[in-house]
N, C-alpha and C positions, 0 to 999 in steps of 0.2 A: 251828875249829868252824864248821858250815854253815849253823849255825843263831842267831839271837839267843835270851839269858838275859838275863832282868834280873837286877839283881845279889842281890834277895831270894829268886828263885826257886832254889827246890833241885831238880837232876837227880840222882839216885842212877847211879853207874857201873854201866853194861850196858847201859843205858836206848839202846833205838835211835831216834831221831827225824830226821827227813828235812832235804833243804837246804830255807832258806827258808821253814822254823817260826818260830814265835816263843811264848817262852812266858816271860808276863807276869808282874805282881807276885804274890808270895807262893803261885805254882805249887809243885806237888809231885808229879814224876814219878819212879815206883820202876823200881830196876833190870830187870824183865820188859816195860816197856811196847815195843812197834812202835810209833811212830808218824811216817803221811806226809811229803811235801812240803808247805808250804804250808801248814799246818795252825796255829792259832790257838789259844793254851791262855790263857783269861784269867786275870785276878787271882783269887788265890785256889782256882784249879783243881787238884784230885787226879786220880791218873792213876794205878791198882791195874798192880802185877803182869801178871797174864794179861788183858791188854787189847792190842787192835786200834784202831788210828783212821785211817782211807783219808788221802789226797793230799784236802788245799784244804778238812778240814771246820773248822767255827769253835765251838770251845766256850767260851761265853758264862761270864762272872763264877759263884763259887759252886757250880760242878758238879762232883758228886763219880763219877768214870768207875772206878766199881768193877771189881773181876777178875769173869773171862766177861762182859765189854759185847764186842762188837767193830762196829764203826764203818765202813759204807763209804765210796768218794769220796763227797766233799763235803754230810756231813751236818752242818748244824746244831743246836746243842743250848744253847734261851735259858738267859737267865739264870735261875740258882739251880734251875734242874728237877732232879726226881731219878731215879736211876738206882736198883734194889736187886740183890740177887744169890742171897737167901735167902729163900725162899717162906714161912717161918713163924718167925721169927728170935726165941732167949731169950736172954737174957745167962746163964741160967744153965747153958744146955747147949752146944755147941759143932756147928755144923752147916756147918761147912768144905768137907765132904765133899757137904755138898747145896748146892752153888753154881749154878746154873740158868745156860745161856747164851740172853744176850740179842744178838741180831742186828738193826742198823737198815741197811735198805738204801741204795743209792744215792741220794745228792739226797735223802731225808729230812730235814723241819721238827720241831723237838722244842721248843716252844714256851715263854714262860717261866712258871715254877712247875708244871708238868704232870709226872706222874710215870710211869716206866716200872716197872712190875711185872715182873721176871725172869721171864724162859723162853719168851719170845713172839720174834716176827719183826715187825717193821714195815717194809711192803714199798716198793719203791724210790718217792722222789717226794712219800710220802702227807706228810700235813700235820696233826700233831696239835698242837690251838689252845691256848692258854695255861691254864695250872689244870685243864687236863683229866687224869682217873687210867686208864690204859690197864691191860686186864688180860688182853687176850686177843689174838691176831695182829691183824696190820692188813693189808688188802690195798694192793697200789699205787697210788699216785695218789687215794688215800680222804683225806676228810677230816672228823674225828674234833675233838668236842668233847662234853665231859659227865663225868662221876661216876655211873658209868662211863663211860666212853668209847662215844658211839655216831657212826654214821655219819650225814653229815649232807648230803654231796656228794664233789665229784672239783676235783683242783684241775692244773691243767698243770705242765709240767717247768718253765714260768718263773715258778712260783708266782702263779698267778691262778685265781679261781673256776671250771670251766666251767659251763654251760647244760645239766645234763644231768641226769635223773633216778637214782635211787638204781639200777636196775633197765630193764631194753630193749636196741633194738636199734637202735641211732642213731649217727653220724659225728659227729663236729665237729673247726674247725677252730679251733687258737689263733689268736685277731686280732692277739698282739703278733711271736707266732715261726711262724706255717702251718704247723703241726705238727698235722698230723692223729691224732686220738684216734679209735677205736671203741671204743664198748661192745658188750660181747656176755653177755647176762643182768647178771651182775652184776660181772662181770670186766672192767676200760678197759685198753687196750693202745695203742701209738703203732703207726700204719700207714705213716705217713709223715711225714719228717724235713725 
């Protein structure tokens, strides 16, 4: 095995998981899941079927990574946040077939107790803060707090604020890694590495 189990956690055979995982107390991954290198399942964590989770991401105590999530590198997902996969769910009807895919990008923050409503994208980097209910895509490098979820700034690939309005046409440079950002209307993109 490439990977560390604790000895409570359950992997179901098929379950692909990368060298250099580890998946903590009282995990439960089912036979469909992929998952990375490097990747961190804490106590407690479910891990559906048709699930994706990149190399190096860390899912925090309590998170339930339903089928249709798919995970890229190195997203974080705090503790106890949630994840759904049915847009209008009854116990008395059965809506299997309406499972929505939810997509987080690269370097994605998923904060703790914040919920992801299925069917959206949240794009590489962004940063959504804790208790916040997202319901609609998120752009890159956005950062997202409220009920709903609104935009509130831009945050860098090293996870720091920038100095930058919602909207313009302006450069900046991260002070910890000079990593140059431009905005362009409302869209921030890296210019320089």
């Amino acid at each position: 095995m490439s990977f560390f189990q604790h000895e409570t956690a359950i992997v179901d055979d098929g379950a692909s998981i990368g060298e250099g995982s580890r998946v903590w107390h009282w995990a439960h991954v089912c036979s469909g899941a992929q998952i990375g290198r490097g990747v961190s399942l804490g106590q407690n964590v479910f891990v559906g079927n048709k699930v994706t989770i990149g190399d190096q991401c860390k899912i925090q105590n309590n998170v339930s990574v339903y089928d249709n999530v798919h995970l890229e590198e190195g997203v974080f997902c705090g503790p106890s946040m949630v994840f759904t996969n049915v847009y209008n769910p009854r116990s008395l009807i059965e809506r299997k077939d309406q499972y929505r895919d939810t997509i987080v990008k690269k370097g994605a923050t998923l904060g703790a107790n914040c919920t992801v409503v299925c069917g959206i994208t949240i794009g590489e980097y962004a940063f959504i803060g804790a208790g916040t209910v997202v319901n609609k895509d998120v752009k890159p490098f956005a950062l997202m707090v409220g009920v709903p979820a609104k935009q509130i700034g831009w945050m860098s690939q090293y996870g720091e604020q920038l100095d930058l309005p919602l909207e313009g046409h302006l450069t900046i440079t991260c002070p910890y890694t000079q990593t140059v950002y431009q905005l362009d209307g409302s869209i921030l993109t890296v210019v320089e590495e």
